[in-house]
Every structure is written in C-alpha cells, then in structure tokens.
ChimeraX commands (.cxc) that place a marker at each C-alpha (Angstrom):
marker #1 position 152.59,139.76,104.30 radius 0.5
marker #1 position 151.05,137.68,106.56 radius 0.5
marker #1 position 151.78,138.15,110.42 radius 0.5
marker #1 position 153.81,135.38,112.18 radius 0.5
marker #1 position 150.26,133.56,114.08 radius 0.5
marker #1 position 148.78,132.98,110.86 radius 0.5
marker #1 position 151.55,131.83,109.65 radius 0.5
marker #1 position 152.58,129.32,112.16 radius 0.5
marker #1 position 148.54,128.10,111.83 radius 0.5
marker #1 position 148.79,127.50,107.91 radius 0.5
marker #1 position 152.57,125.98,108.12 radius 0.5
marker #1 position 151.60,123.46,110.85 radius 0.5
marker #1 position 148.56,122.16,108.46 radius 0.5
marker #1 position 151.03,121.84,105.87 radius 0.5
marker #1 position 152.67,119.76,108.11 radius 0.5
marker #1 position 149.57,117.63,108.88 radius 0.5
marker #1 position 148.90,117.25,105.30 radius 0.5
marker #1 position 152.35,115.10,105.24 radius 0.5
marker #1 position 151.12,113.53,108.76 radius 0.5
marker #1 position 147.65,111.98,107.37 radius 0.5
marker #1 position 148.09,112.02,103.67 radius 0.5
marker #1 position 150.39,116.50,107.48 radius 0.5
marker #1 position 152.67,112.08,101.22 radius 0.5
marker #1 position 157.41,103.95,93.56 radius 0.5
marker #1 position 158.43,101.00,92.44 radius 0.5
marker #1 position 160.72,98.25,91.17 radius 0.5
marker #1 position 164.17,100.28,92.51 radius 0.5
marker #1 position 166.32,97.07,93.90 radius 0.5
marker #1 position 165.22,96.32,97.39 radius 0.5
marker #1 position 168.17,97.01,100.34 radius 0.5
marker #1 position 166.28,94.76,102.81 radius 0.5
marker #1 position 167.72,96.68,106.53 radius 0.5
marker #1 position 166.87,95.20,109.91 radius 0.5
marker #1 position 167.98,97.25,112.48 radius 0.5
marker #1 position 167.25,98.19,116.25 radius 0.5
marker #1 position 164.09,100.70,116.16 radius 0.5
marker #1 position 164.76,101.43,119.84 radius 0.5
marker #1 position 166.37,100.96,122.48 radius 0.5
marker #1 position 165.13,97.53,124.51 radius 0.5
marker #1 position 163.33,98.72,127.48 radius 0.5
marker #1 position 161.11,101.62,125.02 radius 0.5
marker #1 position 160.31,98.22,122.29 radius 0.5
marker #1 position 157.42,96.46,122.97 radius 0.5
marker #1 position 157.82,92.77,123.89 radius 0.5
marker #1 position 159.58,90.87,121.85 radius 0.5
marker #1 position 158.10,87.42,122.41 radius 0.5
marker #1 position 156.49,86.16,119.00 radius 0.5
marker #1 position 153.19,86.36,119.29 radius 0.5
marker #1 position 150.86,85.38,116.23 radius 0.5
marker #1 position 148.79,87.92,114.63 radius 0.5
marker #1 position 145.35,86.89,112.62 radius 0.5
marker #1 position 145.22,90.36,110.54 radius 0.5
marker #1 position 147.27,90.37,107.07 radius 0.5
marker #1 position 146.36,93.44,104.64 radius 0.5
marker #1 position 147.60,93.02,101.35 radius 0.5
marker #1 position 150.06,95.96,99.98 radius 0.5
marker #1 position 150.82,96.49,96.57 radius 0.5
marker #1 position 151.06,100.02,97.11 radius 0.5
marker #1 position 154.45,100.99,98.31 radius 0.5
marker #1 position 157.34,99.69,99.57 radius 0.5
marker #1 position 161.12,100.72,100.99 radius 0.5
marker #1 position 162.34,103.64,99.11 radius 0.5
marker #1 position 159.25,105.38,98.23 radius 0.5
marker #1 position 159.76,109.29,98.76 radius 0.5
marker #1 position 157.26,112.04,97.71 radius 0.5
marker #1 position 158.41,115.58,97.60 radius 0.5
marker #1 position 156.18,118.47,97.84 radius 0.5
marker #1 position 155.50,122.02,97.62 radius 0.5
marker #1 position 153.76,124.04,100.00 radius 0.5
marker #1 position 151.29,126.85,99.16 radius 0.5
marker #1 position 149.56,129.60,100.65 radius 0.5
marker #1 position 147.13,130.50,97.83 radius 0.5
marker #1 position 149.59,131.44,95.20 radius 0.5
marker #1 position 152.44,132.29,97.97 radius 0.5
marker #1 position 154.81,129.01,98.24 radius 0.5
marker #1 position 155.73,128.60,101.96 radius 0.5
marker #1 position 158.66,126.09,101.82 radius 0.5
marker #1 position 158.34,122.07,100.97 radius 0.5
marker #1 position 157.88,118.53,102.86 radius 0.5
marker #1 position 158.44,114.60,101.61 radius 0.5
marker #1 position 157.38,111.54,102.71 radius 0.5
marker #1 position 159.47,108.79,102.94 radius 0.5
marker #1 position 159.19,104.77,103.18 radius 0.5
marker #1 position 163.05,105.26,104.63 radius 0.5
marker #1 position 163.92,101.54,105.43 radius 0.5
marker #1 position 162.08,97.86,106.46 radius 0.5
marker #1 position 163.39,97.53,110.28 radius 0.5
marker #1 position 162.61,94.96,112.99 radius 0.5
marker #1 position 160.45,96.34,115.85 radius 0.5
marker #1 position 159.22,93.71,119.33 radius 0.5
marker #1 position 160.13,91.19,116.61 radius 0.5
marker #1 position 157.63,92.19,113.54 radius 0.5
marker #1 position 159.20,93.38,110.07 radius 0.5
marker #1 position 158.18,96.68,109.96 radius 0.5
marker #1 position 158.41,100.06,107.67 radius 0.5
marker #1 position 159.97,103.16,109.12 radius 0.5
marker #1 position 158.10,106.17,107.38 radius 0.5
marker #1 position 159.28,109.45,107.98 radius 0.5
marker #1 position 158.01,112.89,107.12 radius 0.5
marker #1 position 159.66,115.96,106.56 radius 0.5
marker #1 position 158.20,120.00,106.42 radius 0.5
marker #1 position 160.54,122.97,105.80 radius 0.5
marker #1 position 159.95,126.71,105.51 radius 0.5
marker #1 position 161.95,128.21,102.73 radius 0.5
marker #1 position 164.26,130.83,103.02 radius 0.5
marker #1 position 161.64,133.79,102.18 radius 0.5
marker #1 position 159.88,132.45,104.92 radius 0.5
marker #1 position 162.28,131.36,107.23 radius 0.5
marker #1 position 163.71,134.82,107.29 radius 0.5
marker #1 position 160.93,135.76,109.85 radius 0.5
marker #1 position 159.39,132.16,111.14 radius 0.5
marker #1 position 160.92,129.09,110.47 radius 0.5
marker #1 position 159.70,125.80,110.56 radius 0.5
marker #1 position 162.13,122.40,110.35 radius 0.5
marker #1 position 159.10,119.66,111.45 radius 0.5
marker #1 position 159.75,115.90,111.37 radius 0.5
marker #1 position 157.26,112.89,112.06 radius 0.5
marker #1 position 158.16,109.11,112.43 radius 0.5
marker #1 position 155.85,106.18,112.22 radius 0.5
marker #1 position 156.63,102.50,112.46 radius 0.5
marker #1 position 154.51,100.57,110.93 radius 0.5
marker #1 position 153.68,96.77,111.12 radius 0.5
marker #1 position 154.60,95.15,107.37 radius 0.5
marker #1 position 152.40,92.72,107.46 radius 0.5
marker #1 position 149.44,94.06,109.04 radius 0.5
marker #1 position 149.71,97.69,108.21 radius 0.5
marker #1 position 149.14,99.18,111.92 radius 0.5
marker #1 position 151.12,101.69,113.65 radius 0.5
marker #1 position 153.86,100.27,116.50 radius 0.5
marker #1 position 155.38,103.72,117.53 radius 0.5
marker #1 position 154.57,107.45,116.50 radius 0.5
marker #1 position 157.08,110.23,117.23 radius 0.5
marker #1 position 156.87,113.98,116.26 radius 0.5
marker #1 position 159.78,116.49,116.88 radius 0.5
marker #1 position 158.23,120.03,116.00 radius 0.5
marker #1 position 160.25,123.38,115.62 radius 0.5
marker #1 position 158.24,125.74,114.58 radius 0.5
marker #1 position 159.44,129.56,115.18 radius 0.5
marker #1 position 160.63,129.64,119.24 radius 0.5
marker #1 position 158.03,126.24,119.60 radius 0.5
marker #1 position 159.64,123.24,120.54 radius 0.5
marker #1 position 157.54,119.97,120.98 radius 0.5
marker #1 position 158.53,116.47,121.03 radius 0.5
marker #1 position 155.82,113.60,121.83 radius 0.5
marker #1 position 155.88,109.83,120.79 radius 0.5
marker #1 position 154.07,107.25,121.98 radius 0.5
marker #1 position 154.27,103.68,121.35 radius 0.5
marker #1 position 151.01,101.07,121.03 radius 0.5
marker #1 position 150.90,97.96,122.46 radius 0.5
marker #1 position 149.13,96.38,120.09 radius 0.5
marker #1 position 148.63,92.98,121.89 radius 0.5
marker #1 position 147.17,94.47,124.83 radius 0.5
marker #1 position 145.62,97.30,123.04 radius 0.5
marker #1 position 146.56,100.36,125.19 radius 0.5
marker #1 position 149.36,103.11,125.08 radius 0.5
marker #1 position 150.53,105.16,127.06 radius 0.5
marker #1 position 150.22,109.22,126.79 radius 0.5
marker #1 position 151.89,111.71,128.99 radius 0.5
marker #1 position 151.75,109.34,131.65 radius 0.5
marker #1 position 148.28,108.10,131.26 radius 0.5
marker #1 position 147.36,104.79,130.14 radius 0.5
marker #1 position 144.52,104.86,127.46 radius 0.5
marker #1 position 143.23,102.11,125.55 radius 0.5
marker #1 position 142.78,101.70,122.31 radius 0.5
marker #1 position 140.87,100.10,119.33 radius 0.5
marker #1 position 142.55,96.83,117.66 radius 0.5
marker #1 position 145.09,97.89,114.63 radius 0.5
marker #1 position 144.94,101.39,115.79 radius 0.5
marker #1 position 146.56,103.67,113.33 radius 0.5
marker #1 position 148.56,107.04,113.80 radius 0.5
marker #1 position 148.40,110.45,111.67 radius 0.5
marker #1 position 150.93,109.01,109.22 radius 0.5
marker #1 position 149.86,105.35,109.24 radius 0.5
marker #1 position 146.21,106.02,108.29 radius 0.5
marker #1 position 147.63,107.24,104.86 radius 0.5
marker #1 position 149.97,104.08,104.27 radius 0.5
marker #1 position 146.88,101.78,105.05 radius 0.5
marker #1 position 144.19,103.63,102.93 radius 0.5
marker #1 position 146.18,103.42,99.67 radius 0.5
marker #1 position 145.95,99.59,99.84 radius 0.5
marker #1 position 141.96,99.71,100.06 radius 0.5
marker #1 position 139.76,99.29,97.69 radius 0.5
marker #1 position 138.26,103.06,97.08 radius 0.5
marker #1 position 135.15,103.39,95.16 radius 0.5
marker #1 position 132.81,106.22,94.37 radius 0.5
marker #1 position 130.31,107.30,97.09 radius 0.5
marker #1 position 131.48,104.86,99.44 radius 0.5
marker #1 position 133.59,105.81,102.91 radius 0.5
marker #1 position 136.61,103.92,104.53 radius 0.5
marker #1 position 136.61,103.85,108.45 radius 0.5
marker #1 position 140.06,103.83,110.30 radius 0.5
marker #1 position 140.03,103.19,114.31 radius 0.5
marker #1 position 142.38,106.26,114.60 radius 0.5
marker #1 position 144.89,107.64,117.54 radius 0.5
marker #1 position 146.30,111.15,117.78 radius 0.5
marker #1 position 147.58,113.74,120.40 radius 0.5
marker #1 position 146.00,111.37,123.32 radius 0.5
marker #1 position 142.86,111.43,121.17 radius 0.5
marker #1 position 140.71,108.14,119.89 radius 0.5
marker #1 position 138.47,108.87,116.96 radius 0.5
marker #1 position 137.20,106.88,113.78 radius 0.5
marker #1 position 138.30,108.59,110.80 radius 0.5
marker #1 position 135.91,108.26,107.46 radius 0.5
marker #1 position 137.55,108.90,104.18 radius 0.5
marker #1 position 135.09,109.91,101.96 radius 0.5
marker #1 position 135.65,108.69,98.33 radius 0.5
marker #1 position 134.17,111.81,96.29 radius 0.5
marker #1 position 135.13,111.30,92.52 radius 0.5
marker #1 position 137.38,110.46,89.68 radius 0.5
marker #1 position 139.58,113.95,87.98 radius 0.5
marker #1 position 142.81,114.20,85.73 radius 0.5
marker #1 position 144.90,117.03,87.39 radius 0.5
marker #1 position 148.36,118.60,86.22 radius 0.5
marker #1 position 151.01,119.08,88.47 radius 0.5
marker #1 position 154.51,119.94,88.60 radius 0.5
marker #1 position 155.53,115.96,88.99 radius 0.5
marker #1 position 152.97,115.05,85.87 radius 0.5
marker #1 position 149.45,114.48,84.76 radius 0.5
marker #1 position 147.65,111.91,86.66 radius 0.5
marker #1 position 144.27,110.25,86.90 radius 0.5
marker #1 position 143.51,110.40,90.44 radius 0.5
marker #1 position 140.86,109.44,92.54 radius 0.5
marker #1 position 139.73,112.16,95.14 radius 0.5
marker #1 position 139.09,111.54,99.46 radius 0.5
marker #1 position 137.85,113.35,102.21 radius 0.5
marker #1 position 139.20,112.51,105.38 radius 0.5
marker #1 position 136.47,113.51,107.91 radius 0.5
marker #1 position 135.86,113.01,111.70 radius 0.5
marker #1 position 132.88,114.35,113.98 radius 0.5
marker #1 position 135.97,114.47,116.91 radius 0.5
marker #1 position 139.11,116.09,117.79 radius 0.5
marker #1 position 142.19,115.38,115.71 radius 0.5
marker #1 position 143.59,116.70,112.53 radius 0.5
marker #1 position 140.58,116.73,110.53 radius 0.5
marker #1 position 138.02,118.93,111.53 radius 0.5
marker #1 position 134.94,119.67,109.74 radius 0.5
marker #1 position 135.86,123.62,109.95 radius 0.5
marker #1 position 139.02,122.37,107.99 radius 0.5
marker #1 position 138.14,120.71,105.22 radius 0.5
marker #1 position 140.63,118.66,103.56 radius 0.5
marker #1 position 140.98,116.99,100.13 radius 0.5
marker #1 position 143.08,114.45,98.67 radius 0.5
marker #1 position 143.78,113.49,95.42 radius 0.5
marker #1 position 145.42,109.49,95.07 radius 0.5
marker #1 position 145.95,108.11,91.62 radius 0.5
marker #1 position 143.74,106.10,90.52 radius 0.5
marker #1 position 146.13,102.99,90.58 radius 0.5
marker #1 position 146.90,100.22,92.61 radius 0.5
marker #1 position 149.48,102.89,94.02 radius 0.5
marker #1 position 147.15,105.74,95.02 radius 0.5
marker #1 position 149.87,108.17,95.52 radius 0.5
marker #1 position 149.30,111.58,96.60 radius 0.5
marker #1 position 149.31,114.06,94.02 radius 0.5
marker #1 position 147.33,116.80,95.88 radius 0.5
marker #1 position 146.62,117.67,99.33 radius 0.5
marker #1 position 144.24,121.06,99.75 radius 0.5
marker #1 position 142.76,122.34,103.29 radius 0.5
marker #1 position 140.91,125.64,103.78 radius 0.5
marker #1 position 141.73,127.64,106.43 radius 0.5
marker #1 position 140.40,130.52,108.11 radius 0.5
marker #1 position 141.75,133.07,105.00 radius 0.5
marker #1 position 142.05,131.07,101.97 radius 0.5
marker #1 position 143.44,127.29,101.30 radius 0.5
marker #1 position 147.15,125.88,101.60 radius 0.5
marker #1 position 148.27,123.15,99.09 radius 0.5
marker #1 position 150.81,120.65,99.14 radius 0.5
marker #1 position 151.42,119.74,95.77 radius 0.5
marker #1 position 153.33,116.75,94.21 radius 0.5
marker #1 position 157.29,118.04,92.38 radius 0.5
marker #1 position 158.81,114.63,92.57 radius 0.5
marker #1 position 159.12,111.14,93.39 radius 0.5
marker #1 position 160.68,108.07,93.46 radius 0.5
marker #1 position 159.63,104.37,93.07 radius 0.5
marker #1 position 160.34,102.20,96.20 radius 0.5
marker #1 position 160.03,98.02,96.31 radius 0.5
marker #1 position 157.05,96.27,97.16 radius 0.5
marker #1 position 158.01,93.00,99.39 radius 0.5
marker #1 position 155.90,90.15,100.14 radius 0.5
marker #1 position 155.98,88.56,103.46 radius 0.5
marker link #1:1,2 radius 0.2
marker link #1:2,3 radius 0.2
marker link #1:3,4 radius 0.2
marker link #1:4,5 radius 0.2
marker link #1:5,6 radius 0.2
marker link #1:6,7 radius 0.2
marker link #1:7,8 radius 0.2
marker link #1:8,9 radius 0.2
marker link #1:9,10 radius 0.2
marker link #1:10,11 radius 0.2
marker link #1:11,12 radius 0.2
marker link #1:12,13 radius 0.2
marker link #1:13,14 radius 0.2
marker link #1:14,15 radius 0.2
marker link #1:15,16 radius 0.2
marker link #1:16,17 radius 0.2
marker link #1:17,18 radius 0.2
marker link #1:18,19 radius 0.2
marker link #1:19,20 radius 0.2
marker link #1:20,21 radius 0.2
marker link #1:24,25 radius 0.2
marker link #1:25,26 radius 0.2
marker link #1:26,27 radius 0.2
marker link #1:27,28 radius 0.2
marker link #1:28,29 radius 0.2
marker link #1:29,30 radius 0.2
marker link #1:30,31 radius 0.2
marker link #1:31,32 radius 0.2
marker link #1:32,33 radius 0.2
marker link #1:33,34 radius 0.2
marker link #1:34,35 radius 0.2
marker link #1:35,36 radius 0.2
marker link #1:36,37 radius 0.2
marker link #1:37,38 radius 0.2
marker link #1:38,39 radius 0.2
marker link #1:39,40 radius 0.2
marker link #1:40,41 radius 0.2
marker link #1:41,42 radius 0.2
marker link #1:42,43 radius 0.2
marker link #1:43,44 radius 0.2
marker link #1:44,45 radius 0.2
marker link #1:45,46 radius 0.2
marker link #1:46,47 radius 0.2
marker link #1:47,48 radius 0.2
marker link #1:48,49 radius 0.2
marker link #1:49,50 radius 0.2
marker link #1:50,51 radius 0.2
marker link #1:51,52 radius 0.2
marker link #1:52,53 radius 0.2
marker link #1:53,54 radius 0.2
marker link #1:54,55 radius 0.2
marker link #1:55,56 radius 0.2
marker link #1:56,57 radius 0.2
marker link #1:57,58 radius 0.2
marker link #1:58,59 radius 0.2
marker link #1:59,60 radius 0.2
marker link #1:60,61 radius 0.2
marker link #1:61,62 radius 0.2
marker link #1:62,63 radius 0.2
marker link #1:63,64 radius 0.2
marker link #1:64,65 radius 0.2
marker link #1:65,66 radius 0.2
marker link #1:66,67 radius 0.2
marker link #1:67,68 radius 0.2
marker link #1:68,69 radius 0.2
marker link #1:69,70 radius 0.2
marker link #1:70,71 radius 0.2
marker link #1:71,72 radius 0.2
marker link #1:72,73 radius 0.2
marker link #1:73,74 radius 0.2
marker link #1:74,75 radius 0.2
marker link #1:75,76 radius 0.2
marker link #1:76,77 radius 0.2
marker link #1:77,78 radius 0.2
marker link #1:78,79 radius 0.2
marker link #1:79,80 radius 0.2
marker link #1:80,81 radius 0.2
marker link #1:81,82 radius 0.2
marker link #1:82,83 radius 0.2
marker link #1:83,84 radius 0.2
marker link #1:84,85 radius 0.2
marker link #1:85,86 radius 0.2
marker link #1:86,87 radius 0.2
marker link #1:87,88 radius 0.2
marker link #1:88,89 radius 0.2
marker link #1:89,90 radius 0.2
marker link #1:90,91 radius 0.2
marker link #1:91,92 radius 0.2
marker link #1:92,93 radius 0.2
marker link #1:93,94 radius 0.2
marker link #1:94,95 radius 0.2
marker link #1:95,96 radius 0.2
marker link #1:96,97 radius 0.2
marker link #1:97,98 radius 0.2
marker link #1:98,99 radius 0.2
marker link #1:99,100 radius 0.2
marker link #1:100,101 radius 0.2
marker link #1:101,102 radius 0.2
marker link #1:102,103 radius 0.2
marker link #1:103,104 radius 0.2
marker link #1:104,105 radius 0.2
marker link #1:105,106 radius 0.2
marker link #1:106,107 radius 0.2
marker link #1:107,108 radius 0.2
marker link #1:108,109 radius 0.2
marker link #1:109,110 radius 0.2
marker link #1:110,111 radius 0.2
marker link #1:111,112 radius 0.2
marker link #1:112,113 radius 0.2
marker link #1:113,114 radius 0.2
marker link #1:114,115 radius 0.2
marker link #1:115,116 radius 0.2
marker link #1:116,117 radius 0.2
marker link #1:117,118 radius 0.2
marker link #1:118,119 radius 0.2
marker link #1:119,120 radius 0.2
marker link #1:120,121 radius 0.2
marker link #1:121,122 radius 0.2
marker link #1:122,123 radius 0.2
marker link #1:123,124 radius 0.2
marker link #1:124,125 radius 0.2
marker link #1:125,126 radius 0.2
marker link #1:126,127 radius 0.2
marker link #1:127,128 radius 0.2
marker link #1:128,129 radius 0.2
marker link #1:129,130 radius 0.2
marker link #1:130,131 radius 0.2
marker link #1:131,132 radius 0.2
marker link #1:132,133 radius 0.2
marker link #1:133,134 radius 0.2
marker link #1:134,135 radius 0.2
marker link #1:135,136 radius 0.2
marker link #1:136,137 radius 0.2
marker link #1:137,138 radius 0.2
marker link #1:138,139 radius 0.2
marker link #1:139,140 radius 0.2
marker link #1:140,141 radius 0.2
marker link #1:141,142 radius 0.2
marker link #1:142,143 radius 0.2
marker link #1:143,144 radius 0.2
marker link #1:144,145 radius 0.2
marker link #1:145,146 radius 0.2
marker link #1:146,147 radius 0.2
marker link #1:147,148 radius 0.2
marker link #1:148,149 radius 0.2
marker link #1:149,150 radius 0.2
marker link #1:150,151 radius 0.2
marker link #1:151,152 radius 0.2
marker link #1:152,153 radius 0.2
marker link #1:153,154 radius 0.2
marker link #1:154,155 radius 0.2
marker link #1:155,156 radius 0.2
marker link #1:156,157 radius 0.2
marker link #1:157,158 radius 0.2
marker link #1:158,159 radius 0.2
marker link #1:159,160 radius 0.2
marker link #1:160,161 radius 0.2
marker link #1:161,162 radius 0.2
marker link #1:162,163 radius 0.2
marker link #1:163,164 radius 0.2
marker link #1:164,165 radius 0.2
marker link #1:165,166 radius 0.2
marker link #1:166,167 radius 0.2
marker link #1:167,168 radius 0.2
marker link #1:168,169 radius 0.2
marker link #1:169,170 radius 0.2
marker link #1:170,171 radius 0.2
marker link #1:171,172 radius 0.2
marker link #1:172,173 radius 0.2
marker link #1:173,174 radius 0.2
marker link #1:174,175 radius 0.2
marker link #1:175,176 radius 0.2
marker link #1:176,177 radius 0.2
marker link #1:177,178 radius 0.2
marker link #1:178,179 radius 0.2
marker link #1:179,180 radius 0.2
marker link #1:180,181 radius 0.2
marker link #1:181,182 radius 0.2
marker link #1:182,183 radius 0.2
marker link #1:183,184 radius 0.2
marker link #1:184,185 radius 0.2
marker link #1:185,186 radius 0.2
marker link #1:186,187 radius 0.2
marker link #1:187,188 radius 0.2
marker link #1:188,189 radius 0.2
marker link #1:189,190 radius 0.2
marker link #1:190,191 radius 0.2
marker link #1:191,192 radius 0.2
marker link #1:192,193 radius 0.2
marker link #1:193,194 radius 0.2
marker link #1:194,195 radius 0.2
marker link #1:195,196 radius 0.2
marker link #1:196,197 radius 0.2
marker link #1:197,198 radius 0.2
marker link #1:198,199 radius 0.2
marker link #1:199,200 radius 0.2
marker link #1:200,201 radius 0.2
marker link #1:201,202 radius 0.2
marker link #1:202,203 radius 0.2
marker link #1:203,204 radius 0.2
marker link #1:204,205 radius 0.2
marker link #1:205,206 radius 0.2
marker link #1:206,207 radius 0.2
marker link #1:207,208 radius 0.2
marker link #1:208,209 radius 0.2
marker link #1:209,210 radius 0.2
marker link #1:210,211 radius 0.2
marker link #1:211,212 radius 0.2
marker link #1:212,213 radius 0.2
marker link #1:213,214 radius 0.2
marker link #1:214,215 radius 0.2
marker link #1:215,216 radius 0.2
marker link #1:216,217 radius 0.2
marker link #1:217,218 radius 0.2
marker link #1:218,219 radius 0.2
marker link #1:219,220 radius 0.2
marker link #1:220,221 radius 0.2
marker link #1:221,222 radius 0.2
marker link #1:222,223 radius 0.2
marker link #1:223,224 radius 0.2
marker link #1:224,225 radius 0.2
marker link #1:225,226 radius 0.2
marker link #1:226,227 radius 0.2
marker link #1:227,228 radius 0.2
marker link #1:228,229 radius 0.2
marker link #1:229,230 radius 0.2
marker link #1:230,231 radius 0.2
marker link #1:231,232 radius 0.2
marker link #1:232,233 radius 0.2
marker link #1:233,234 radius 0.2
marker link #1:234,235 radius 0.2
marker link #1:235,236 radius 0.2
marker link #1:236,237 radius 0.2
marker link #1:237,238 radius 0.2
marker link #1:238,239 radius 0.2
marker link #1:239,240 radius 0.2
marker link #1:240,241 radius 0.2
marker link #1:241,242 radius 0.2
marker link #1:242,243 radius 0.2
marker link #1:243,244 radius 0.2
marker link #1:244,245 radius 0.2
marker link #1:245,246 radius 0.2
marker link #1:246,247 radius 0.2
marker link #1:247,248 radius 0.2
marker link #1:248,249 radius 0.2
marker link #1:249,250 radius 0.2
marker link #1:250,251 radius 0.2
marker link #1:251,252 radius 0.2
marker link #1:252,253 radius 0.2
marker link #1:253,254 radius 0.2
marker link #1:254,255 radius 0.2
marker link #1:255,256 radius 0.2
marker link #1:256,257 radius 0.2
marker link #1:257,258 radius 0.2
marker link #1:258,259 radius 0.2
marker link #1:259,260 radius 0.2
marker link #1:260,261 radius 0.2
marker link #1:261,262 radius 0.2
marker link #1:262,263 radius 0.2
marker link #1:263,264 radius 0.2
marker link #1:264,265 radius 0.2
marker link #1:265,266 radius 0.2
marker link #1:266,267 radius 0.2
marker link #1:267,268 radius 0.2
marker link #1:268,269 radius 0.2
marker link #1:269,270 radius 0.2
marker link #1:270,271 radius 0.2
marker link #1:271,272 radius 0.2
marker link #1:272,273 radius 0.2
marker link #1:273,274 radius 0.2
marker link #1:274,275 radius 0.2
marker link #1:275,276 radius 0.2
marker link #1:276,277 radius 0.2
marker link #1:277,278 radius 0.2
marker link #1:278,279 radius 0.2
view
C-alpha cells in the first residue's frame, strides 16, 4: 500500500489534471446572472470595451465531465468538471467553472482528499476574472484566490502586486480556451499563463491523432502536451498527456502524468451536454 506522502503527491496531480485539463450540448439553456462576489472583492464595474472576441463552439452552461482517478491499476477516488452557470462578474457575462477531486472510501480510510477549484471566466473573450482553490487534503488546509484585473493587467498575490500578460489565463481557464483553437499536428498553442503567484507561457504540444476506449465510449481524439520550461503545474519531470476529441468539442477523454513511481490517470465515466450561447 502506498504510504500517506506518496499518496498525497499522486492525489494532488489528480487534482491538477482537473485544474489544467488538475475536465455537451443542446440541453435547454437556464441563462443565471447572479452576484459572483461581493462588491468591494469585483473588479470595477464601469463598462469598459474589450477588442478580443474568441469564438466558442466548444462548451457551454451545463457541461460536466466525471472522472476516475488511477494509480496504475489502483483507482484513488474521482473528480468532474463543471460549466456550473453563466453569471455576471465587474459587468462581463461570464462562465463559472468549477472542479471537483474526491478520494474514495478505500482511500479515504487513511488520507482523504475533498479538493475544489473555481474559475470565472470572461464569455466573450475566454480569459480568467477570478481563480479560487479550497484544498483539503489529509490534515492540509489551503485556500488562495486571486482575482485579475484585466484592464490594468495586474493582480494581486498574498499581498503583492504582480503584473501580468493581457488575457492572462488560470490553471482551469487554459483548458476552456484551448478546446476552442484550432489544433493541428506538429504545431504548439502558447497561453500567457498565471498560477500560484507564478507567470509562465504554457505550450501545448499537438502530438497526434488515436481512437481510445474508455469507460464513457470510444472516441477519436486528438492528443496535447502541455509543457512549460518554468514553475507551475507542468513540469518537464512530469510529463502530462491529454487526449481531446477530435471535434469541434475537444473534450477530455484522458488525462495521464508520470510520476516519480508509475503514472496516475484520470479517465472519462460520464458526461453531459451543456448549451453553447452566442453573445
């Protein structure tokens, strides 16, 4: 069995899987616009005109992905991925994505992990507004959220200011945007990227084309490598794959990280279509 350090170490990158990638259409849209915050935590609230507009016929309110969680052959507990409801944040329609990562009861009975990561996200631009991660991991307890202002292009981090690149994107964000790219073979997408006080430029390597089989179906997928030469979640010593269909979806399917003994998988059970909306 393994001891309660590695453990914690291989359940925390199944949570990242669900923050970058640690991831369904034409339901009937329940358009929501509600508070995101409180006032004085929103950014301002003046209307102030962007020039960026990224097309999304990816995903929309109601999309949820469920997921197992695998050490090698050993499953660890589960996580989701939710588009949970369009909101109205410093007066921009935005998406409120939340993730979710749960040891199961095996594993709970000796380190127990009940993680959850928020990221609102601008709808029409497709960059991150506020970023908020509530860990509980064992006897860890960490909360952190920031919030980007992404007029003036800074944010503030345990007190610092620290500025950062236009559009910046969060760990959760940076998965949203990429599945409304164009992804070819042999080519890279670069994302100006923010995380844990941290600015880096994430490439996502476009590898290949594969059919895989899992629990949730058979899919032609299309298969990235998120890479950075920096600090943040994805280290070279970690590498980390991701399998998208091969649609104008590119849903996650298959998420698979080596570690120091062996590889952890998150891998696709379930899922459910969400609307797309224009704006």
């Amino acid at each position: 069995m393994p001891d309660g350090r590695f453990l914690h170490k291989a359940l925390a990158m199944a949570v990242l899987f669900c923050g970058l990638v640690p991831l369904f259409y034409f339901a009937s849209l329940q358009f929501e616009i509600t508070q995101a915050l409180a006032e004085e935590e929103q950014p301002g609230s003046d209307t102030v005109e962007f020039d960026r507009y990224v097309e999304n016929i990816a995903f929309g309110v109601g999309e949820r992905f469920s997921f197992d969680i695998n050490y090698g052959f050993i499953n660890a507990g589960t996580a989701s991925m939710e588009v949970a409801r369009l909101i109205e944040y410093g007066g921009r329609p935005c998406y409120q994505i939340v993730t979710r990562a749960n040891s199961n009861s095996f594993f709970s009975t000796f380190y127990t992990v009940d993680d959850r990561v928020e990221s609102i996200i601008d709808a029409i631009g497709l960059f991150s507004w506020r970023f908020e991660k509530n860990l509980r991991e064992g006897n860890y307890r960490s909360t952190r959220t920031y919030a980007f202002d992404q007029r003036e292009h800074r944010t503030v981090y345990k007190g610092d200011t620290i500025e950062v690149a236009p559009w910046v994107q969060d760990a959760v964000s940076v998965l949203y945007f990429v599945r409304t790219q164009e992804l070819k073979v042999g080519t890279s997408v670069y994302v100006d990227n923010f995380t844990d006080g941290k600015n880096y430029e994430l490439e996502v390597k476009v590898l290949k084309k594969e059919n895989i089989t899992v629990e949730a179906g058979n899919f032609d997928c299309i298969v990235v490598e998120p890479l950075t030469q920096s600090v943040g979640v994805f280290k070279h010593e970690g590498r980390l794959k991701v399998w998208l269909t091969d649609d104008r979806l590119k849903m996650p399917v298959l998420m698979k990280s080596k570690i120091l003994v062996g590889s952890i998988s998150a891998e696709l059970t379930d899922f459910a279509l969400g609307e797309i909306e224009a704006f």
